[in-house]
C-alpha positions in Angstrom: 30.1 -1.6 -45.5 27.8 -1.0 -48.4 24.1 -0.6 -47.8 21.9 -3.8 -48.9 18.5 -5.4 -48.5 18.6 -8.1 -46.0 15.9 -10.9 -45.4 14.6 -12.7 -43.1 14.1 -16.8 -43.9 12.7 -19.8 -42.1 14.6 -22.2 -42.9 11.6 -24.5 -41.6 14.3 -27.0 -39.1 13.3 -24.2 -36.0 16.2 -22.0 -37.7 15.8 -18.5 -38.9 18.5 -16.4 -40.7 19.1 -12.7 -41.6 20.9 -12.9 -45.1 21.8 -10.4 -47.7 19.4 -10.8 -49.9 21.8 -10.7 -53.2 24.3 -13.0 -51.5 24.4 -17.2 -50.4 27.3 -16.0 -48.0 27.0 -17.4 -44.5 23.8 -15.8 -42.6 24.5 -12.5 -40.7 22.3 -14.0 -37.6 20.7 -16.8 -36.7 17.9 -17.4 -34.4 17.3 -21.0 -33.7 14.1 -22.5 -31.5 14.2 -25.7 -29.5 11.1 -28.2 -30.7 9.2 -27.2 -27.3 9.7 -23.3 -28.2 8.1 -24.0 -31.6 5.2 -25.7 -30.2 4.4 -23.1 -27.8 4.6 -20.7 -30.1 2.9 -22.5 -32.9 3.2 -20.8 -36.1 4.5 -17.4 -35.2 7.7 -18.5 -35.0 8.6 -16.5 -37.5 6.8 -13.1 -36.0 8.8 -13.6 -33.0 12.0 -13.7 -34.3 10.9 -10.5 -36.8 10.6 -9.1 -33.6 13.7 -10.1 -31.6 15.6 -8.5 -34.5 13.7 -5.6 -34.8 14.5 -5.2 -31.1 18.0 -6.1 -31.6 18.5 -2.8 -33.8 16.5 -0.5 -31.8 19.0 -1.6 -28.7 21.8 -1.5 -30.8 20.9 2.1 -32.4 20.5 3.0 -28.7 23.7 1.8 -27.6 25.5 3.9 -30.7 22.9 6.7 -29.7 24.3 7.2 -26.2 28.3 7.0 -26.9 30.6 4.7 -25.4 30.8 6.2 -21.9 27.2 4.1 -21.3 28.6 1.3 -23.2 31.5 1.0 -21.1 29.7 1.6 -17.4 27.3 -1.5 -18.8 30.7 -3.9 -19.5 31.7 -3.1 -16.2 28.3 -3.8 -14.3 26.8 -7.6 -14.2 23.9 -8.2 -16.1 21.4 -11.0 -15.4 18.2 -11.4 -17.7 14.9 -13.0 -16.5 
């Protein structure tokens, strides 16, 4: 897949993309807060979801990092997040 700049927009409806910048294709991710999310976390809605997806890659660069023998002992284990 060819390299390209991607942005991050707010749609301003509690939805926020990650889109190629040069394209109006369908969004590569969405992030989408519920009304009570977006009143707790007032106008940083927008920050927090910068930083979900920078924590997204770092996991994912991790993942890729480590090889697939890690990747397959965590498919097999269950995972439950708090």
């Amino acid at each position: 897949m060819p390299a390209s700049l991607l942005e991050i927009v707010d749609r301003g409806d509690g939805e926020i993309v990650v889109q190629r910048a040069d394209d109006e294709s369908e969004p590569l991710l969405t992030i989408q807060f519920s009304d009570e999310a977006r009143a707790y976390m007032m106008d940083n809605g927008l920050e927090v979801a910068r930083v979900m997806i920078q924590a997204g890659i770092q996991a994912a660069a991790a993942i890729s990092e480590s090889g697939n023998d890690e990747l397959e002992t965590a498919q097999d284990s269950t995972r439950i997040l708090h």
